[in-house]
C-alpha positions, 0 to 999 in steps of 0.5 A: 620931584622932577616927575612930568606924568601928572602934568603929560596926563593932565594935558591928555585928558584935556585934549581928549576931553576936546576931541570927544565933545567935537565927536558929540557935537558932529553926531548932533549937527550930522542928525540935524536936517539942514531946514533946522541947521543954525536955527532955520536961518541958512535955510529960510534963505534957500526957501526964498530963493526957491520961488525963483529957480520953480519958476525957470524950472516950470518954463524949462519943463516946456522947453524940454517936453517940445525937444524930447518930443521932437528928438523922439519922432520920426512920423508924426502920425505914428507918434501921435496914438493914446499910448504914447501922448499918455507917455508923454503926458504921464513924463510932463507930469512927472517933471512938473510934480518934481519942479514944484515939490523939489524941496518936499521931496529933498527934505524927506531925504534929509530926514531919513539920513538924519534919523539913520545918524541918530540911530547910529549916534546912540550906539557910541559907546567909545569915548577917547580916554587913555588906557589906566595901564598906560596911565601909570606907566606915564605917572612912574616916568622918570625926568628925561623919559618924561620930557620925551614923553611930554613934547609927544605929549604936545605933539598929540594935542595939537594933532587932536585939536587940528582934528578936531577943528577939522571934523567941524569944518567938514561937516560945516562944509556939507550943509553948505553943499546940501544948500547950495545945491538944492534949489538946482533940483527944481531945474534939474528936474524939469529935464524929465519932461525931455527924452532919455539923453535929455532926463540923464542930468536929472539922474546925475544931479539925484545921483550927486545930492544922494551922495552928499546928503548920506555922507552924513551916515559915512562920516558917523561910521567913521567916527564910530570905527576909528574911535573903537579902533583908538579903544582897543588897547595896544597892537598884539606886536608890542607885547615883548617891549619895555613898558615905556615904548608901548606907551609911546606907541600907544600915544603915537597910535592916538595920533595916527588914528586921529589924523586918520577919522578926519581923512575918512571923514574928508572924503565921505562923499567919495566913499559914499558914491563908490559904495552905492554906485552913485 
């Protein structure tokens, strides 16, 4: 009569019911390209802008050939044979082909990170439920266990549903990167036309957008594995415990491992350039 199990397991599976519509709607936004995030709206703001930061970037191509040539010559007359005005050319062009299709080329990158996310999306085959072995033990708890097991029960769910949140904010925040970083590429890559020490911001702006548009591949990976590790049943350590405990541990596991996807998820980006030497 004074039994809590069907109301703690009602409560669970509403709160896992959340989480597991959160996980599908980030593997959804993570596979979007950011030209189609929000409908295209965000998106068409950059494409207006862009103009803006081609033609700065189109001047300072200029600007930045005159000071590598410069930086690089030491006699005038023995820098100035076919190979290397060709050289030089070649670098101008190059630079100028990067200002004028940054976008093109960034979306391309867009692309190729959101089909690898949809790829990896189709395997997700974990899903946050609670074991059918815990369930009944949680349903034959009696009326003190049952308290207990209720405001963990509590504790659980605003954990998930922080986390859940969480998730989205994250993801929220990476296109937001992505599209406050892309018109810079136009300038960035106007630095080509310059020398080596001059063309190194190029390669730490790529190196920077290369990080943040495949975190989307890290945080699905991390969805993925903490989700399996969730589904995975109780550790081997519990096997000499009372029913009642392994539940607990089972649930505070739960917990953990929630808290744990969003800090994965959190610094994607880090692991992202660690992992690929950006």
């Amino acid at each position: 009569m004074f039994k809590l199990g069907e109301a703690i397991l009602a409560l669970l599976e509403i709160v896992f019911g959340f989480w597991n519509s959160q996980v599908s709607l980030v593997f959804e936004l993570l596979g979007q390209s950011p030209a189609g995030f929000k409908g295209g709206g965000p998106w068409g703001i950059v494409e207006r802008v862009e103009p803006l930061f081609v033609g700065i970037g189109s001047a300072l191509v200029v600007l930045f050939f005159v000071i590598g040539f410069c930086a690089e010559s030491v006699d005038i007359r023995e820098e100035i044979r076919f190979e290397a005005i060709l050289r030089m050319l070649v670098r101008l062009a190059v630079a100028q082909w990067m200002v004028s299709y940054n976008l093109t080329v960034m979306k391309a990158l867009f692309t190729s990170c959101g089909n690898l996310v949809v790829l990896l999306g189709a395997n997700q085959t974990a899903e946050l439920s609670i074991d059918p072995a815990q369930a009944d033990v949680i349903r034959d708890l009696g009326f003190g266990t049952s308290i207990v097991f209720l405001i963990l029960a509590v504790f659980l769910s605003l954990v998930v549903i922080i986390c859940g949140f969480f998730l989205l904010y994250n993801v929220y925040f990476r296109f937001l990167k992505i599209m406050v970083i892309v018109p810079f590429g136009a300038i960035a890559g106007s630095t080509l036309a310059g020398n080596r020490g001059v063309s190194n911001t190029f390669v730490s702006f790529m190196k920077y957008f290369i990080s943040v548009v495949f975190e989307a591949v890290t945080m699905a990976l991390a969805i993925l594995l903490c989700n399996t590790f969730i589904s995975s049943g109780l550790p081997a350590f519990t096997g000499d415990y009372a029913d009642w405990a392994k539940t607990l541990i089972y649930l505070g596991e739960m917990t953990f491992t929630a808290a744990l996807t969003v800090g994965t998820v959190k610094g994607a980006q880090n692991l992202t350039s660690r992992a690929l030497g950006l």
